[in-house]
ROZADREN-508008 format. One line per 3 residues: number of its first residue (from 1); their letters; for each residue x, y, z of C-alpha. Coordinates in pm, 1 decimal. Layout:
<nodes>
NUM	A	X,Y,Z  ...
</nodes>
This chain:
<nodes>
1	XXX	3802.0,-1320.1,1017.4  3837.8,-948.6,1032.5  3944.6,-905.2,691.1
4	XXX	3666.9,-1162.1,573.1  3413.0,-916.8,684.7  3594.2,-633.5,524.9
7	XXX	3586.1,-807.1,233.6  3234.1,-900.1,256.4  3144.0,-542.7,357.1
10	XXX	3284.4,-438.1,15.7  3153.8,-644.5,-195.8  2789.9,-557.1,-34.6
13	XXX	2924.6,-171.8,-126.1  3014.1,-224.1,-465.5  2686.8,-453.8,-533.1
16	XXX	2487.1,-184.1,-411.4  2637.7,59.5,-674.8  2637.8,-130.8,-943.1
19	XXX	2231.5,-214.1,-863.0  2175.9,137.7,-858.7  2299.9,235.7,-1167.9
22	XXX	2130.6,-63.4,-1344.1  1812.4,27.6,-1259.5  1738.0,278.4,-1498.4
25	XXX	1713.5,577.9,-1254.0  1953.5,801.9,-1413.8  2181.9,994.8,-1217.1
28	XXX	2281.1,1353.5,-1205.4  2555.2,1510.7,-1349.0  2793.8,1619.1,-1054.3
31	XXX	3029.9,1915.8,-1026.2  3425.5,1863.8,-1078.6  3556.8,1835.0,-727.0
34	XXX	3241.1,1710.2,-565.5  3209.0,1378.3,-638.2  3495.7,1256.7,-406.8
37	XXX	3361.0,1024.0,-125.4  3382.2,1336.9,163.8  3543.9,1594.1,-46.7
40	XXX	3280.9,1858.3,-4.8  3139.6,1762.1,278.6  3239.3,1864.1,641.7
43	XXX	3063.1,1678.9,945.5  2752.2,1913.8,1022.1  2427.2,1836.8,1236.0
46	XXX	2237.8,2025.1,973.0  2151.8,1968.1,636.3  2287.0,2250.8,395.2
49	XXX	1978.5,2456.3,273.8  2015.3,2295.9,-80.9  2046.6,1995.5,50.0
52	XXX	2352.7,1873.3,-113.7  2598.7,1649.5,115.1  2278.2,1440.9,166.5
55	XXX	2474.2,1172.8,86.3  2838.8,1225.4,174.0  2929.0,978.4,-132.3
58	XXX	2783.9,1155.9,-407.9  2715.2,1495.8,-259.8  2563.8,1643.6,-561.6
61	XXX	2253.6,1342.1,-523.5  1961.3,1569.7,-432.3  2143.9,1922.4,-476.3
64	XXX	1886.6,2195.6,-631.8  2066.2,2309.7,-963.8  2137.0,1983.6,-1044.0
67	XXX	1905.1,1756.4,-1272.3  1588.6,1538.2,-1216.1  1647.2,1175.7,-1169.9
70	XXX	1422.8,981.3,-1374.1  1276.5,629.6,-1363.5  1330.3,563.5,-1735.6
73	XXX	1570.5,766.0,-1979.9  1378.9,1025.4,-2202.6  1202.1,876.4,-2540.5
76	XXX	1282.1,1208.7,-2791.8  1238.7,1102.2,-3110.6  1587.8,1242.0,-3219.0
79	XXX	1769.8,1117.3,-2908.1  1876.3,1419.5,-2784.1  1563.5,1693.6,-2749.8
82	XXX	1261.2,1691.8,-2994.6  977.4,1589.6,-2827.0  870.3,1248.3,-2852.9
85	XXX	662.0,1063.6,-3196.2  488.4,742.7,-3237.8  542.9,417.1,-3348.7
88	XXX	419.7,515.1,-3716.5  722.5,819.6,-3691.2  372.6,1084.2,-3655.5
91	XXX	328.8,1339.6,-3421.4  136.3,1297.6,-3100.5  -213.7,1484.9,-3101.1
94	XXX	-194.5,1790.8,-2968.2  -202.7,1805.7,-2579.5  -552.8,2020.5,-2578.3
97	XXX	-756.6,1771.5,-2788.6  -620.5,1490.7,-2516.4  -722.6,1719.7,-2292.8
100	XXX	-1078.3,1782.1,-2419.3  -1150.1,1443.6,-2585.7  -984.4,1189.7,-2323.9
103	XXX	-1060.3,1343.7,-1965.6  -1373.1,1439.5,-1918.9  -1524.5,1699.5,-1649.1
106	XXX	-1709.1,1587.5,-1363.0  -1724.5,1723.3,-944.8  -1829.1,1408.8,-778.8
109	XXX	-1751.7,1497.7,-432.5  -1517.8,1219.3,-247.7  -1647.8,1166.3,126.0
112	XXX	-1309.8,1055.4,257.4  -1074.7,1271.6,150.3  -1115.3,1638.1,263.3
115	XXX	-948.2,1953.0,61.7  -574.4,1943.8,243.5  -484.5,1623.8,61.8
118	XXX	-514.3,1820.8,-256.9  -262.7,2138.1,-115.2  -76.3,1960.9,95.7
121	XXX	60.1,1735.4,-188.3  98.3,2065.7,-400.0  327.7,2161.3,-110.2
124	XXX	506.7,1865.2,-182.3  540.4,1918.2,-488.4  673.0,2263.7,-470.3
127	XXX	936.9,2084.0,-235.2  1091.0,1839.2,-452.1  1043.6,2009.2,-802.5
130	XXX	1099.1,2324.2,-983.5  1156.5,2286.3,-1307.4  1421.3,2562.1,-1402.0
133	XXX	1291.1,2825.0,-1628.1  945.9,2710.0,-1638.2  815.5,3076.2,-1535.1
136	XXX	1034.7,3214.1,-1787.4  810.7,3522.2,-1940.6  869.5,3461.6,-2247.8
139	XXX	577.0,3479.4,-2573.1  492.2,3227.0,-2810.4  128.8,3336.3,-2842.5
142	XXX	43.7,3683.1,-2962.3  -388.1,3781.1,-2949.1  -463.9,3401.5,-2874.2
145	XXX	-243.0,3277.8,-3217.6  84.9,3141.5,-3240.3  404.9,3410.8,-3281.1
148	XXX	588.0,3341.7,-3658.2  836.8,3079.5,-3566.2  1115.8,3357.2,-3678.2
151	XXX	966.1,3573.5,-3428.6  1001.2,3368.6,-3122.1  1241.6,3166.2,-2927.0
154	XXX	1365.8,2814.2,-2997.1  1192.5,2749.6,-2664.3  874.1,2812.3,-2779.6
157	XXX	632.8,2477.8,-2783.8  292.1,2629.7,-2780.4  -25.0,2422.0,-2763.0
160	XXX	-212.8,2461.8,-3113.7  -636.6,2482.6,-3009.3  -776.8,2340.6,-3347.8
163	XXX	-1063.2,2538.0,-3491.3  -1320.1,2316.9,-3360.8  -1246.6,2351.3,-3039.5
166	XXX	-1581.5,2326.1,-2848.9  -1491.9,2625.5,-2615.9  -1169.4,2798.5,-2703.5
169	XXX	-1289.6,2875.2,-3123.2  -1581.4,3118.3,-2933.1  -1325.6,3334.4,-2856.9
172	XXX	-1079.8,3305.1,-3128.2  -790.4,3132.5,-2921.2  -598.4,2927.9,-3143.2
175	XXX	-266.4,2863.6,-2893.6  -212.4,2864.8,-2568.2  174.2,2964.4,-2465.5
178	XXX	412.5,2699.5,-2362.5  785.8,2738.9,-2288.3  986.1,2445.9,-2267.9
181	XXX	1193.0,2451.3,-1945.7  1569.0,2480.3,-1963.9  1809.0,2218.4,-1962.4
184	XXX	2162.7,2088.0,-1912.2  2366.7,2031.1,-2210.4  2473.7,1639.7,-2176.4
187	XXX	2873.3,1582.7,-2096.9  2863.7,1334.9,-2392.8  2770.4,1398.5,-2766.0
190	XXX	2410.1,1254.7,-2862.1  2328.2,1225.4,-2518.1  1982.1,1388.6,-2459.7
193	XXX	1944.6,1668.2,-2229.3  1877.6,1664.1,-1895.5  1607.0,1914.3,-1720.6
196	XXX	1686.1,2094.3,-1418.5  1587.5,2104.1,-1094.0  1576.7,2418.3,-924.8
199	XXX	1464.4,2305.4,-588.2  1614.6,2042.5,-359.6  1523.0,1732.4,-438.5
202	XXX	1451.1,1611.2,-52.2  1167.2,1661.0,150.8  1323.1,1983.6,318.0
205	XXX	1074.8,2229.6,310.9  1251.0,2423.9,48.0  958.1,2602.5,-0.7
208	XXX	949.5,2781.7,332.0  1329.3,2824.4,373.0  1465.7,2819.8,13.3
211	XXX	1746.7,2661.1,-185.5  2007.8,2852.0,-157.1  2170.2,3072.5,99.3
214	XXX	2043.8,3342.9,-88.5  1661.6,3233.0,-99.9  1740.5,3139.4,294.7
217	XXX	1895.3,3452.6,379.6  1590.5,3637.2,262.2  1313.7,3506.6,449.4
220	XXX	1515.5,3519.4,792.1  1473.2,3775.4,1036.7  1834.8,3672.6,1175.0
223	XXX	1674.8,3732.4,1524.6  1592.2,3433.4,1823.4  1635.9,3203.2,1546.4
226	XXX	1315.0,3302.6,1354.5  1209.8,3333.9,1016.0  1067.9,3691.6,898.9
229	XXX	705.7,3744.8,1011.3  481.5,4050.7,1095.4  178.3,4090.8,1302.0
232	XXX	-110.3,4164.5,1129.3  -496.5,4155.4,1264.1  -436.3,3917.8,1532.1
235	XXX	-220.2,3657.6,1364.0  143.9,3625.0,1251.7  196.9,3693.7,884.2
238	XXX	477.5,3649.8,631.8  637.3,4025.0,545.3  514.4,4176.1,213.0
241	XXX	710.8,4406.6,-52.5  496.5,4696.7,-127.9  330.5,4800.8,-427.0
244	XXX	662.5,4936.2,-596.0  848.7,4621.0,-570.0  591.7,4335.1,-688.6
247	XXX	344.4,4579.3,-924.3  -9.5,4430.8,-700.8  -173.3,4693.4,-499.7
250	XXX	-207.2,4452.4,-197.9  205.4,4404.4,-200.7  359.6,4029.1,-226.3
253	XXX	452.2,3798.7,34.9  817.6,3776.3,68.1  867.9,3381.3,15.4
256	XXX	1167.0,3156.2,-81.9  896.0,3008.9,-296.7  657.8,3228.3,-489.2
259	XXX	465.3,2885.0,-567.9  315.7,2935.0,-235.1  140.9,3224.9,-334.3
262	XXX	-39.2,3038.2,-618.7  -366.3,3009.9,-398.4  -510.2,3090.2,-68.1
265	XXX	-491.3,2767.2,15.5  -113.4,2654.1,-54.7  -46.3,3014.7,146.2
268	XXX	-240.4,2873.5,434.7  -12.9,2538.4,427.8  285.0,2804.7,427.0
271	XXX	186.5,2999.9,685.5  111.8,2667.6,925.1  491.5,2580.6,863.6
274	XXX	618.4,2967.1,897.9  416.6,2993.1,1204.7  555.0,2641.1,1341.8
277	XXX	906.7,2701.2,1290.1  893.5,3056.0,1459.8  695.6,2897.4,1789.7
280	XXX	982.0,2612.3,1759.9  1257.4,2863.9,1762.2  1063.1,3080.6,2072.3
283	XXX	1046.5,2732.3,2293.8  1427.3,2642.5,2209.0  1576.9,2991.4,2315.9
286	XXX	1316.9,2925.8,2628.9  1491.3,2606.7,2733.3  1835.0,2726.0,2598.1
289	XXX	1917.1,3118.3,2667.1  2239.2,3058.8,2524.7  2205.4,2978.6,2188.1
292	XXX	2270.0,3215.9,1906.5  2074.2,3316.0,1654.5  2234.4,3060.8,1371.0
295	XXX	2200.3,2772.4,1619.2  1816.4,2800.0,1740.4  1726.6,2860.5,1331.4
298	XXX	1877.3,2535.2,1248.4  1725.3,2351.0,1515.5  1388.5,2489.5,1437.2
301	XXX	1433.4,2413.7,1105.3  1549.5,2082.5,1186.8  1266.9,1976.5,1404.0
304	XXX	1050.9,2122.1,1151.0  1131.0,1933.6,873.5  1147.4,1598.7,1088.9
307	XXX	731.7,1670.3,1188.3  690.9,1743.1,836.5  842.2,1448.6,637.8
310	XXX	644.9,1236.3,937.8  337.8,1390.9,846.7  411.3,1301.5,487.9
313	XXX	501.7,960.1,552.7  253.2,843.6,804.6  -35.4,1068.1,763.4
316	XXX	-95.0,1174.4,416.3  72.0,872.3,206.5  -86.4,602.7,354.2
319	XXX	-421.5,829.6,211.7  -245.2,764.9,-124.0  -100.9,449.3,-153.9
322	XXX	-246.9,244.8,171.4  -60.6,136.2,520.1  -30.6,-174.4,453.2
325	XXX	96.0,-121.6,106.0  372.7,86.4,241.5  453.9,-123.8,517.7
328	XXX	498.0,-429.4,248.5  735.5,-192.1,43.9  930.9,-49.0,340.2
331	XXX	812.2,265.3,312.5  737.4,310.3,645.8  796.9,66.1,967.9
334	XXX	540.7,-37.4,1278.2  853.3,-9.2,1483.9  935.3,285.1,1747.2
337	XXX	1330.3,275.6,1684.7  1566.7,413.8,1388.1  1560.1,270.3,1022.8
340	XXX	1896.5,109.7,931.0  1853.4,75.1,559.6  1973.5,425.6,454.8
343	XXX	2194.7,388.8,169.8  2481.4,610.6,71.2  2445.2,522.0,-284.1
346	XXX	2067.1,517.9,-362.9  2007.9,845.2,-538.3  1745.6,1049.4,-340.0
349	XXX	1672.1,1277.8,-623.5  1338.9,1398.7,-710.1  1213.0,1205.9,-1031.6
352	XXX	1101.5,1444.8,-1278.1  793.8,1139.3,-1337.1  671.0,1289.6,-974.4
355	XXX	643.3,1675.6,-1061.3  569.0,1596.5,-1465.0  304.5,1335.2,-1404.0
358	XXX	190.3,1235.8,-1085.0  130.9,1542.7,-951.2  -96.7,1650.1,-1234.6
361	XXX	-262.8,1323.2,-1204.3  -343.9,1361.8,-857.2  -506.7,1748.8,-956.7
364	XXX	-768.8,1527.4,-1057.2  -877.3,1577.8,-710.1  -927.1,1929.9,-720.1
367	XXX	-1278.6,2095.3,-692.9  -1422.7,2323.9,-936.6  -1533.8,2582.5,-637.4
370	XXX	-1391.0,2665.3,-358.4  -1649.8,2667.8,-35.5  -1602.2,2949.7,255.5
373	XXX	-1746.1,2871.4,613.1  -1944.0,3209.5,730.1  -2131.5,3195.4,1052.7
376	XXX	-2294.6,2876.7,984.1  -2326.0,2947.4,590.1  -2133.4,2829.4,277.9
379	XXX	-2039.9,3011.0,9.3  -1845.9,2906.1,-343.1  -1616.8,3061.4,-552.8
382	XXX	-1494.5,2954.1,-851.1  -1127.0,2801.0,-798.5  -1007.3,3040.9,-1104.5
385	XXX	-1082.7,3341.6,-925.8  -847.1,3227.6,-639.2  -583.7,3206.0,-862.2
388	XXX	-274.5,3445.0,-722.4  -572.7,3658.4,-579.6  -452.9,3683.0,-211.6
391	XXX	-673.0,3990.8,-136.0  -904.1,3833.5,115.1  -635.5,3595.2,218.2
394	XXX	-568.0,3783.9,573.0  -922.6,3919.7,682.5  -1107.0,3563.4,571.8
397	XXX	-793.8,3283.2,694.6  -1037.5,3133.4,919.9  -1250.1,3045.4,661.4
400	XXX	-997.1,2926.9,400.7  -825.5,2723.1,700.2  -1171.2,2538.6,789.3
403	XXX	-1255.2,2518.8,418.0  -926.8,2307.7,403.9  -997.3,2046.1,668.4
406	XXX	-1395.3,2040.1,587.0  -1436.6,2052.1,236.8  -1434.6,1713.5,16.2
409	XXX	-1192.9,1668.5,-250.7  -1327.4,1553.6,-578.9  -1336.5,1148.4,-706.3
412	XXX	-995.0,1081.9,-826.5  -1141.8,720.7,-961.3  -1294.5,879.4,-1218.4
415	XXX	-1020.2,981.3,-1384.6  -1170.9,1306.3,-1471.5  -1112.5,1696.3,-1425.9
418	XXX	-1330.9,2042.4,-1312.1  -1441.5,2242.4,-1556.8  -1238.9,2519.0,-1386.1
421	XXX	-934.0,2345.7,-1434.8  -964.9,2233.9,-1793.3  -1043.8,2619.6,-1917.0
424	XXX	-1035.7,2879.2,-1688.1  -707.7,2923.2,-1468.5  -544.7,3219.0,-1428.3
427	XXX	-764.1,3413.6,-1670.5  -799.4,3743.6,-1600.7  -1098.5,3984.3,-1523.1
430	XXX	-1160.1,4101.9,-1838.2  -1059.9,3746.3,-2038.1  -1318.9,3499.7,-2069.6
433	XXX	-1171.2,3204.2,-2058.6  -862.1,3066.3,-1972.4  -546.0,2815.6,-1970.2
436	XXX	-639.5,2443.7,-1979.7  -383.8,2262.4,-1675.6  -441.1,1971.1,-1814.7
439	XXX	-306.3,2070.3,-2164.0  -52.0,2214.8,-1982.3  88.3,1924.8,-1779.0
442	XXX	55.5,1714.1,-2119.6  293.5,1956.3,-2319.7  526.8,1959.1,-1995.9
445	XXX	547.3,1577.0,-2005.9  584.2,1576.6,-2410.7  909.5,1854.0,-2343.2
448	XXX	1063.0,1613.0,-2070.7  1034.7,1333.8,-2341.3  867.2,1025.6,-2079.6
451	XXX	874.5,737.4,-2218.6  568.3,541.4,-2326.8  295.1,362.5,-2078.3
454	XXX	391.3,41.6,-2188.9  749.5,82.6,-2065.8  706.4,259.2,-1741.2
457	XXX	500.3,-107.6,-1672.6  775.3,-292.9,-1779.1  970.4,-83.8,-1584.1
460	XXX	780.9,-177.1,-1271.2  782.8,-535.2,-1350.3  446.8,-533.4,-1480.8
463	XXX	272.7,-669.2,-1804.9  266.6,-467.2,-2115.0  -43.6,-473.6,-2257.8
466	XXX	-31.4,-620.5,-2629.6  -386.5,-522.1,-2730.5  -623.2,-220.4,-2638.8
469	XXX	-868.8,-528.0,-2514.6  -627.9,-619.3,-2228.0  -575.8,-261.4,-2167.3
472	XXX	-959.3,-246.4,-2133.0  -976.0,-479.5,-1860.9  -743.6,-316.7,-1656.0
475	XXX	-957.0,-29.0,-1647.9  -1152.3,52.0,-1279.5  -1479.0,24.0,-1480.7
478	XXX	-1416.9,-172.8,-1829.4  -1532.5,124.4,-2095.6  -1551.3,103.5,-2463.4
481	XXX	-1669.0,480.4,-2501.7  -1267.2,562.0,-2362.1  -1135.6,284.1,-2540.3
484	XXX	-1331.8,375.9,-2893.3  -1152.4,788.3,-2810.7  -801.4,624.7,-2750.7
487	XXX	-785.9,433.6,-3065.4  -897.5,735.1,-3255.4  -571.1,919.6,-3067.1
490	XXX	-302.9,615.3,-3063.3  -236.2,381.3,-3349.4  -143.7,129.0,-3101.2
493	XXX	-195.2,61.5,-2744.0  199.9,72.7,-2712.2  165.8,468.9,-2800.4
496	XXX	6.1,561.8,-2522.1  124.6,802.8,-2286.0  232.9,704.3,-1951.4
499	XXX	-60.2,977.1,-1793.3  -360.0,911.7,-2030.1  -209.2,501.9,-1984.6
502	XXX	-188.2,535.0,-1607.0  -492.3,761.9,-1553.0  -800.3,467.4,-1594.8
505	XXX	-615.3,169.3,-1437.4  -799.9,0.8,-1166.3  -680.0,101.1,-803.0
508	XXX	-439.1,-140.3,-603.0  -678.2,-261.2,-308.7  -587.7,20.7,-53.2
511	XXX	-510.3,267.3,-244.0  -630.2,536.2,-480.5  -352.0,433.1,-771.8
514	XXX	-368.0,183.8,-1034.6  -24.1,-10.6,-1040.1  188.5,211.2,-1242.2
517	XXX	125.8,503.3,-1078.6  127.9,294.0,-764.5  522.9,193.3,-837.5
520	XXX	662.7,535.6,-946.2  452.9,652.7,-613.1  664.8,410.1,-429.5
523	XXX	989.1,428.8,-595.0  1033.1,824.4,-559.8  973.6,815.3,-184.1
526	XXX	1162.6,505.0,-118.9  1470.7,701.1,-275.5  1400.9,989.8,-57.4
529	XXX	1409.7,816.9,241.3  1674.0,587.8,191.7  1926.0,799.3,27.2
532	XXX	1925.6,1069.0,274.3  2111.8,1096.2,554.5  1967.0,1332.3,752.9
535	XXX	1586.1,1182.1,709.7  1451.7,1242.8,1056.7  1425.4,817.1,1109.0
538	XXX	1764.0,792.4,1034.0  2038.7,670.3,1296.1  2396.5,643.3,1382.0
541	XXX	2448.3,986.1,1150.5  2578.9,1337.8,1247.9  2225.8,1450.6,1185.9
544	XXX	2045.9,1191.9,1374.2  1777.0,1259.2,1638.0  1780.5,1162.0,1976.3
547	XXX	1599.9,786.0,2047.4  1392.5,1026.3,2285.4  1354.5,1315.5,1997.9
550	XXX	1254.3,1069.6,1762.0  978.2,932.6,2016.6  851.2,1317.8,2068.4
553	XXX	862.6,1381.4,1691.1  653.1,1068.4,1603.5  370.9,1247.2,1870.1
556	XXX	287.9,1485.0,1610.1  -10.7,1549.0,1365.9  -90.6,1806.8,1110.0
559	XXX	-391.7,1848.3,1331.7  -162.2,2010.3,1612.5  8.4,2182.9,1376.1
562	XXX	-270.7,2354.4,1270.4  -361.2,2398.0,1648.1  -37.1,2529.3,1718.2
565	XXX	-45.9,2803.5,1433.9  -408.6,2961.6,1524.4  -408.5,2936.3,1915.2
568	XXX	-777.7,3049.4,1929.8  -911.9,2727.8,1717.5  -1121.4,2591.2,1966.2
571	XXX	-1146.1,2194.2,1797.9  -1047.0,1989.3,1528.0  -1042.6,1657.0,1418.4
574	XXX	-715.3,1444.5,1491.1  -709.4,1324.1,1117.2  -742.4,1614.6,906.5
577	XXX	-660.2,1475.8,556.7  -1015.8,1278.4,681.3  -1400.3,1477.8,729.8
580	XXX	-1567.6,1448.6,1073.2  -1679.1,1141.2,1165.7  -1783.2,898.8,1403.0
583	XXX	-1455.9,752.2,1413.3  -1292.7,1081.6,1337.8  -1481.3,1333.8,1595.4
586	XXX	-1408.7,1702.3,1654.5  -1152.9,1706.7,1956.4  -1016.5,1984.2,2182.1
589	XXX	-654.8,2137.0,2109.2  -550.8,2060.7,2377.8  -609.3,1702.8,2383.3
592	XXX	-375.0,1608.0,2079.8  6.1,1498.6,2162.7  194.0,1762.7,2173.4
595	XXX	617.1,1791.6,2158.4  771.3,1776.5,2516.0  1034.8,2007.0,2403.8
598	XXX	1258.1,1890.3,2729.2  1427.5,1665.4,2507.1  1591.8,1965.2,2309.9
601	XX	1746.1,2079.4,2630.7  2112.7,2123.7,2609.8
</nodes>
């Protein structure tokens, strides 16, 4: 009987496996001498900081260095690199007239969603994707027009702005510069590349603490378990190199992720986490005077990322994709014990569909301005003069903080952009315009070669759409203005791109996604959690929480979080990623669950 269930056991194994290669995530390439069941990875209570040995199996699954999964092998039109064509063998129009001509602009305020959905999900996406080389510094564009191909690298991929541009051809601009990202050269011949990930693929905070011992070693004060911080007009601060080191005249924050220095705003979500793990590490030395320094920093760390991927998971997804959706797709459980489906063979990588396309989908969201809460008055400034401009971020926190949690986001439904966004980031003071982000994100997903709409549906088990009438009817408001501007951009509806494709479907009832984007949604953080081993619902691992850890660690909110990292904030609501309301009034501090941190007493 014994051996029966050995047998059985096995088979289950084995079945597993060979259902997770077939379905058409693609795996990364591992290191010789890593991919050994156990031969890299020693028993450890900690994840490593680039989170490989996630999965003991495959220990490479989820490393940073290592490439993107994907949810559907690349579509190059040569197989190997050269961005996709289509099905008439001609080139895709140019990401800027998609841009212009497809997405229009419009700042329709959404009542239910408040401004931290927007950075809290670029926070997210700063954790599980960094495309490597992407901030390379490299040229392509010389005075606004494209560098002579002999002049430039083989990276190059600029954006071409056509003469007729309605706001670019004012100012002469005829490119906009566009490095393609580097890549891994594929074990087998004709095999096309493979984009790296530089960050960890799990939800580790690997923008607070790094990916590598080197990123981690340089943000640690290697003292009570803390991470480095200064005190600076009445508030803990990160620690800044001066003037010398980072050429601004206010100095640079020293972060494992300069991403979180893009805005104000993602600092603030930085500095909530950099403040929380430090208060963490000063309650566990409290309770446990005899832990070193090594040992308190990993158990801070630890209980950090468990509140954070629970915030992700139970507070700001079910925003996204609904409760009940999630609950239907095992995404998340109505029980209060451990999850027993992780799977030592799933393949928790980050999908390079999340960073390339639903993350710039979801920008959508993003306001033109930027409102600050003075003593009872508002003010706005436009969101591309925030742009790495972290001058006032110290002496006016308060007000980006309750900007954050009291500001609306804008309309995702309708599928549209801010001005700001579509032509003026990270201009500087003397230029008059800008880059276009949504040109940008196009030319990103053209260099990562995603396949076609129609496939990702297929893909998800959905119908492909024959003729750009049954497309139409999918749409969240049926429109022959965006349908007559697609056909004049696709020769079929099979050519469309998976964003511009995804982008007008009609939301799921309960969430703010059409299907397709709905289903990659669900399929990168299913892999997360399931393929890692030391996800904070996880049991009967070397990682695992305490049943009455878990129960304190399920208490928490962002809310208190933010409580916890300004002391003086007198109220807040409970649901943050939600404005005031009747159902969602201001509280006290004080009254939201807090950890009882007895249960980390040794």
């Amino acid at each position: 009987m014994l051996e029966m269930k050995r047998i059985l056991v096995n088979v289950v194994v084995l079945s597993m496996a060979v259902s997770f290669v077939a379905t058409g995530f693609t795996t990364p390439a591992s290191t010789p001498g890593t991919t050994t069941a156990g031969s890299s990875c020693s028993k450890s209570k900690y994840r490593s900081i680039d989170s490989s040995c996630s999965s003991t199996t495959i220990p490479n699954l989820g490393r940073s260095g290592e490439p993107y999964a994907r949810m559907l092998p690349p579509n190059y039109a040569d197989g190997i690199s050269t961005p996709p064509v289509m099905s008439n063998g001609s080139k895709y129009v140019n990401a800027r007239r998609i841009s212009y001509n497809v997405f229009s602009i419009d700042e329709t305020p959404d009542s239910t969603n408040t401004l931290i959905n927007v950075f809290f999900l670029q926070a997210i996406g700063h954790d599980l994707s960094s495309p490597a080389g992407a901030d390379d510094p490299l040229q392509c564009c010389a005075e606004g027009m494209v560098i002579p191909q002999e002049s430039v690298s083989s990276r190059c991929y600029a954006i071409f702005i056509g003469r007729d541009d309605p706001v670019y051809s004012w100012f002469n601009i005829g490119c906009q510069n566009y490095v393609r990202v580097l890549t891994k050269v594929p074990a087998q011949p004709r095999q096309p590349v493979q984009q790296i990930n530089s960050a960890s693929s799990l939800l580790d905070l690997s923008f607070l603490y790094g990916n590598s011992v080197t990123d981690s070693n340089r943000v640690r004060a290697f003292s009570g378990g803390k991470l480095l911080s200064v005190r600076r007009i009445s508030g803990e601060w990160a620690t800044k190199y001066d003037y010398l080191e980072c050429g601004s005249a206010d100095g640079c924050y020293v972060l494992a992720d300069k991403r979180s220095s893009q805005f104000p705003m993602t600092a603030t979500v930085h500095l909530i986490f950099l403040r929380e793990h430090n208060r963490l590490a000063n309650q566990l030395k409290l309770l446990n005077a005899n832990w070193s320094d090594e040992v308190l920093f990993q158990e801070a760390r630890r209980i950090n990322i468990a509140q954070y991927q629970y915030i992700v998971y139970y507070q700001y997804l079910p925003r996204v994709l609904g409760r009940a959706n999630m609950i239907n797709d095992r995404l998340i459980f109505g029980g209060t014990g451990f999850t027993t489906d992780f799977n030592a063979f799933q393949n928790p990588s980050s999908f390079s569909e999340f960073g390339g396309v639903l993350v710039p989908y979801m920008q959508a969201q993003l306001p033109g301005s930027i409102n600050f809460y003075l003593n009872g008055t508002v003010q706005s400034f436009p969101l591309s003069s925030l742009a790495g401009n972290l001058t006032t971020f110290e002496s006016m926190f308060s007000s980006f903080f309750t900007g954050l949690i009291t500001q609306s986001t804008k309309l995702l439904s309708t599928s549209s952009f801010s001005i700001e966004w579509k032509n003026f980031m990270y201009r500087s003071a003397s230029e008059p315009v800008g880059l276009d982000m949504v040109a940008q994100d196009i030319q990103r997903m053209r260099d990562f070669g995603f396949a076609r709409y129609n496939d990702y549906r297929s893909r998800c088990g959905l119908t492909r759409f024959a003729t750009w009438e049954a497309y139409n009817a999918s749409f969240k408001v049926a429109c022959p203005k965006t349908l007559e501007i697609l056909r004049l951009h696709y020769p079929s509806v099979d050519d469309l791109d998976v964003f511009v494709g995804g982008a007008f479907e009609e939301p799921i009832p309960g969430s703010l996604l059409g299907p397709t984007f709905y289903c990659l949604f669900k399929h990168q953080f299913l892999a997360i959690r399931t393929g890692d081993r030391y996800f904070f619902e996880v049991g009967g691992q070397e990682g695992s929480f305490t049943a009455a850890q878990l129960t304190e660690i399920r208490k928490v909110s962002l809310a208190r979080l933010m409580c916890n990292a300004i002391p003086t904030l007198p109220k807040i609501q409970s649901d943050v990623f939600c404005p005031v309301s009747v159902n969602n009034s201001l509280v006290s501090c004080s009254s939201l669950p807090t950890l009882n941190m007895a249960a980390w007493r040794a």
